[in-house]
N, CA, C and O of each residue as an XYZ file, in Angstrom:
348
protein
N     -66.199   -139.070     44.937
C     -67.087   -138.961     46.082
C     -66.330   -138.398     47.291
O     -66.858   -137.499     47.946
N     -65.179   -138.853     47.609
C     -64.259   -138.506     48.733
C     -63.763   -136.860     48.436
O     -63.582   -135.966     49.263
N     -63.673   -136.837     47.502
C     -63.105   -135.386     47.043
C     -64.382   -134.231     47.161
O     -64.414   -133.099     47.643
N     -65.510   -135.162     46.420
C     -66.406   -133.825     46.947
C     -66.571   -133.583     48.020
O     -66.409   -132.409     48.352
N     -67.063   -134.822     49.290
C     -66.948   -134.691     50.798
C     -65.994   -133.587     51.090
O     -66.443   -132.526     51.523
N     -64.528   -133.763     50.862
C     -63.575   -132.990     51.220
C     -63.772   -131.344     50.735
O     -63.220   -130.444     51.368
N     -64.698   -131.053     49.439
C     -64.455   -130.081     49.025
C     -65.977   -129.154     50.021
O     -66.009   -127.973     50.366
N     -66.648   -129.835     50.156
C     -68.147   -129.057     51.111
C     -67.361   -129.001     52.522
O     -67.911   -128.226     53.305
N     -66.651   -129.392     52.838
C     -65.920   -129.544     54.314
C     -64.961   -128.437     54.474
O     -64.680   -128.111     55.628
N     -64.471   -127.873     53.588
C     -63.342   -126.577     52.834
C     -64.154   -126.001     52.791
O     -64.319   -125.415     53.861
N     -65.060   -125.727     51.894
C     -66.315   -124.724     51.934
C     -67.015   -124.475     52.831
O     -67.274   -123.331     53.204
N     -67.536   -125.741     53.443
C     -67.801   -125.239     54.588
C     -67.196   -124.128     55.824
O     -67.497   -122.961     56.072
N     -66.385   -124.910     56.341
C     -65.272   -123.810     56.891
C     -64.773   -122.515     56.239
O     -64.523   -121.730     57.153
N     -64.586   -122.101     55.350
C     -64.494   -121.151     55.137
C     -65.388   -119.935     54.782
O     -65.154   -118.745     54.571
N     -66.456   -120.669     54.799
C     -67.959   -119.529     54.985
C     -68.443   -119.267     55.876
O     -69.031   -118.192     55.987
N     -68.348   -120.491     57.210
C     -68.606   -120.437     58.435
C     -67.682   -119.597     58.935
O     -68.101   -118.708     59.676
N     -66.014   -119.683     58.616
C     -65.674   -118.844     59.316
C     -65.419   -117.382     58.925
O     -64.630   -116.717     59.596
N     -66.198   -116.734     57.628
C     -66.422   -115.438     57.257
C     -67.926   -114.962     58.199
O     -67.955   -113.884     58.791
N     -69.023   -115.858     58.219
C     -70.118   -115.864     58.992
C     -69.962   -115.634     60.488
O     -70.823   -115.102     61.187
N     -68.971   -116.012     60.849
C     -68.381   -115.933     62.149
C     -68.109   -114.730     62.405
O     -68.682   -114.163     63.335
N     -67.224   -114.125     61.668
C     -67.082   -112.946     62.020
C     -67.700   -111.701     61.976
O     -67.733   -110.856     62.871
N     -68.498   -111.627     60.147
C     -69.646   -110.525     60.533
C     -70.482   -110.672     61.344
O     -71.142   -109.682     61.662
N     -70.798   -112.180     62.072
C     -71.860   -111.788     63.096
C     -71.554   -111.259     64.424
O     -72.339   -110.674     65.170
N     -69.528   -111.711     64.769
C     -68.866   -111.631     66.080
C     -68.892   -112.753     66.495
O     -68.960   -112.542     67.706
N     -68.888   -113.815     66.372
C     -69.123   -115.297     66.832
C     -67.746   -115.655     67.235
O     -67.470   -116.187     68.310
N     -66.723   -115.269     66.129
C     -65.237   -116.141     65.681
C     -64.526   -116.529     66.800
O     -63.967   -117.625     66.785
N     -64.424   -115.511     68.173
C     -64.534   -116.071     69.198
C     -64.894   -117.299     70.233
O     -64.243   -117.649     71.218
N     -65.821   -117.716     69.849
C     -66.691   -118.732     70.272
C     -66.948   -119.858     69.774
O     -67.612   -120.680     70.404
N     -66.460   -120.104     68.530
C     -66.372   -120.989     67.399
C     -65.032   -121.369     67.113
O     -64.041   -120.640     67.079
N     -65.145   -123.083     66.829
C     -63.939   -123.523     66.800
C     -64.297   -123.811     64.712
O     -65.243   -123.593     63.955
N     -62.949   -124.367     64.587
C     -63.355   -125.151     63.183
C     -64.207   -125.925     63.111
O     -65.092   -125.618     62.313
N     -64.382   -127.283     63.876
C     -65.540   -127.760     63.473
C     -66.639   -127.534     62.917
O     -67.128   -128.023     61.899
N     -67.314   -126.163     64.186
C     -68.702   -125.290     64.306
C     -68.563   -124.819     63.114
O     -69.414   -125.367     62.414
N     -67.625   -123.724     62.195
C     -67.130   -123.592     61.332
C     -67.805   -124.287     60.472
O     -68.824   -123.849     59.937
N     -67.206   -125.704     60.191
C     -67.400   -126.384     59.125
C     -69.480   -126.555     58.975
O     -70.294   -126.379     58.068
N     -69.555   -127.017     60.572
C     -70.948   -127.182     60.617
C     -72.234   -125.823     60.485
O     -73.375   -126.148     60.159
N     -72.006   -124.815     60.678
C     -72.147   -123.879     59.837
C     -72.656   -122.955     58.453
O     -73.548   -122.209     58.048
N     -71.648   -123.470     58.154
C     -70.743   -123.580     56.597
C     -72.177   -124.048     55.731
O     -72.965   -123.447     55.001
N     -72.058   -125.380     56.208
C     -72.291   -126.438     55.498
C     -74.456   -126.079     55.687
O     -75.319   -126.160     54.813
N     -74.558   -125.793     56.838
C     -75.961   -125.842     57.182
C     -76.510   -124.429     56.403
O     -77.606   -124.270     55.864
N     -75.185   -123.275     56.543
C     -75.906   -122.057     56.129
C     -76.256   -122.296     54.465
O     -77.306   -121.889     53.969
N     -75.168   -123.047     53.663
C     -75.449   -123.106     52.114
C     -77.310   -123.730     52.045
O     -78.199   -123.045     51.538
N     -77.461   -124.612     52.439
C     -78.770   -125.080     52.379
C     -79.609   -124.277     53.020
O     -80.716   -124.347     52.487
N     -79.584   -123.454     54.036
C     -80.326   -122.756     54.380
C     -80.916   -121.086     53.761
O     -81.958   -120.452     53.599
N     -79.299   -120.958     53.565
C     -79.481   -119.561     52.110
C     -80.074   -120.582     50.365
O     -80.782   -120.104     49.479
N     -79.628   -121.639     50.392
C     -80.231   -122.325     49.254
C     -81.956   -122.399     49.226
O     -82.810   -122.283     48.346
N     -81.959   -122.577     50.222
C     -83.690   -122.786     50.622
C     -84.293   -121.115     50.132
O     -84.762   -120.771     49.047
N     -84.106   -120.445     51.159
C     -84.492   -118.713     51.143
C     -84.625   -117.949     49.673
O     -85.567   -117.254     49.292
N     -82.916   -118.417     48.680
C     -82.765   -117.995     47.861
C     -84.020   -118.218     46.358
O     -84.455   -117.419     45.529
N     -84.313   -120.126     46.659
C     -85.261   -120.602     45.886
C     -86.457   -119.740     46.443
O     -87.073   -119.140     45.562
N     -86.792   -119.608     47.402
C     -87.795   -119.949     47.811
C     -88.935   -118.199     47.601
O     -90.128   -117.938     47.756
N     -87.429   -117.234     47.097
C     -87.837   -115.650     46.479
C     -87.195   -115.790     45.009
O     -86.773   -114.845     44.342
N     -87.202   -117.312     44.580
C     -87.506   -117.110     42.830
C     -85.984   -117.118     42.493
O     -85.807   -117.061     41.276
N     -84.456   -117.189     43.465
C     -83.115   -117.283     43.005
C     -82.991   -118.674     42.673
O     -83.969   -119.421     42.683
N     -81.797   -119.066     42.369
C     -81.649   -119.964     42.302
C     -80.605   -120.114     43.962
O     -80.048   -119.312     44.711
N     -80.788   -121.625     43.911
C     -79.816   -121.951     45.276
C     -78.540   -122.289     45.248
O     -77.969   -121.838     44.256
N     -77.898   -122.887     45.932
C     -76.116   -123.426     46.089
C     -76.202   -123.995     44.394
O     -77.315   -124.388     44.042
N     -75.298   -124.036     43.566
C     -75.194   -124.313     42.424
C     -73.914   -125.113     42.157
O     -73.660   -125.868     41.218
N     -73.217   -124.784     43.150
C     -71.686   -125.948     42.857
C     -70.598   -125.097     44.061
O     -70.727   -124.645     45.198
N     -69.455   -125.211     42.993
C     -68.140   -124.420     43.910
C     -67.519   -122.974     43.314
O     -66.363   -122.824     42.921
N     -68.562   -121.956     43.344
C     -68.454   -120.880     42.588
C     -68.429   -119.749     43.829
O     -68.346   -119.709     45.057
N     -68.546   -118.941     42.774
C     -68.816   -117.437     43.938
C     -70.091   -117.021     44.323
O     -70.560   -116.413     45.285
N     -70.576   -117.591     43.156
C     -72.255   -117.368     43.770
C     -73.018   -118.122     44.635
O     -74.023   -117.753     45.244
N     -72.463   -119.240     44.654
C     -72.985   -120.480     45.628
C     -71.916   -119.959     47.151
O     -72.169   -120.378     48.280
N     -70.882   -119.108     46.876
C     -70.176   -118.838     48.282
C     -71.224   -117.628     48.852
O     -71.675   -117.644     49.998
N     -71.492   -116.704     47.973
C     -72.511   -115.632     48.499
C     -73.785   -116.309     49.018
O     -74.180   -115.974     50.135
N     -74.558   -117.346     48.231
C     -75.645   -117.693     48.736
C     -75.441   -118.288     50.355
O     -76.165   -117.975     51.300
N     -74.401   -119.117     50.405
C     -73.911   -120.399     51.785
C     -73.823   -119.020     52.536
O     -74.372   -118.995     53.638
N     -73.157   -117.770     52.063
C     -72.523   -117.268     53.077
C     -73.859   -116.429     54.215
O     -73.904   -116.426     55.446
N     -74.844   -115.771     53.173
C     -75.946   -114.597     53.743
C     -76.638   -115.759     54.527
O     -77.071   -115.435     55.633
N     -76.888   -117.584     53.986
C     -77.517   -118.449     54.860
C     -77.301   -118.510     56.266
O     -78.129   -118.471     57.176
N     -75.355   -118.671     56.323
C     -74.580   -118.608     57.726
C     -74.625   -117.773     58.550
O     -74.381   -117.867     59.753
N     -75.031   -116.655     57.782
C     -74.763   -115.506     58.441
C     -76.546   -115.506     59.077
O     -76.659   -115.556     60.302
N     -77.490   -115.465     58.463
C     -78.771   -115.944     58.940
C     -78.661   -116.863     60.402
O     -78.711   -116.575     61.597
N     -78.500   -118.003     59.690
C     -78.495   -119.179     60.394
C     -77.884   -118.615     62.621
O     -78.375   -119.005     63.681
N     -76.846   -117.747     62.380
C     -75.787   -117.790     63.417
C     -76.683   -116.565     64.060
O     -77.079   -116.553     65.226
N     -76.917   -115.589     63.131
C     -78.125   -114.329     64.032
C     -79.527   -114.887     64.471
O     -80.098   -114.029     65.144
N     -80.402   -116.212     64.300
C     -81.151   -116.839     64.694
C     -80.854   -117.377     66.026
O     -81.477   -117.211     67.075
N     -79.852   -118.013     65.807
C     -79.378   -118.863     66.774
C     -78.845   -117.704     68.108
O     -79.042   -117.912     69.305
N     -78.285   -116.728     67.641
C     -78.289   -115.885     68.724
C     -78.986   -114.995     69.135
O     -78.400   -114.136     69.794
N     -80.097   -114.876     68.979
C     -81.430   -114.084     69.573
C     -81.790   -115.270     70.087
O     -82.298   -115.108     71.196
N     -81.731   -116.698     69.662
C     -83.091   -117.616     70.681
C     -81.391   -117.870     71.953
O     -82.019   -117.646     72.988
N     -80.872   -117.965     72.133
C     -79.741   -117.927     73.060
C     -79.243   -116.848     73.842
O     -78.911   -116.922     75.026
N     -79.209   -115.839     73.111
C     -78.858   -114.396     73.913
C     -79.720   -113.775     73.668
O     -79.162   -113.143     72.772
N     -81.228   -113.150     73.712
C     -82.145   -112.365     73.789
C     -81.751   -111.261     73.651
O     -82.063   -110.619     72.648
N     -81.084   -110.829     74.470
C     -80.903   -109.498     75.130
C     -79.546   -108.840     74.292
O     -79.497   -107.611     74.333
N     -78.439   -109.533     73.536
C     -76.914   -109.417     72.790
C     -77.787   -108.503     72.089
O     -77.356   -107.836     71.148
């Protein structure tokens, strides 16, 4: 149980902080945000992915890093149109 915690917390962060950067964020973002991110974009690309017939986050693979990652990357361009309008 502790190990998986630890392993979505790694994952996390490290998708958040690939998400970070194609959007330009990495600046502005610490690790934490990173982790929190991370962690929100997998479920959020998990959701999207089901939701056009893919399958969603599936474990600790590459395909579950692509899905977390297009989520984060979603997730962070949302968040910056309702915050910066005008960016």
């Amino acid at each position: 149980m502790l190990l998986s915690v630890a392993l979505w917390i790694v994952f996390g962060a490290i998708v958040g902080w690939l998400a970070s950067i194609i959007v330009g964020t990495n600046h502005q973002q610490g690790l934490v945000l990173n982790v929190v991110v991370g962690i929100i974009g997998a479920f959020v690309g998990g959701f999207l992915f089901r939701m056009f017939g893919g399958s969603g986050v599936t474990g600790f693979n590459f395909y579950s890093a692509i899905v977390a990652l297009i989520g984060a990357v979603i997730l962070l361009l949302l968040v910056r149109a309702l915050y910066h309008p005008a960016a």
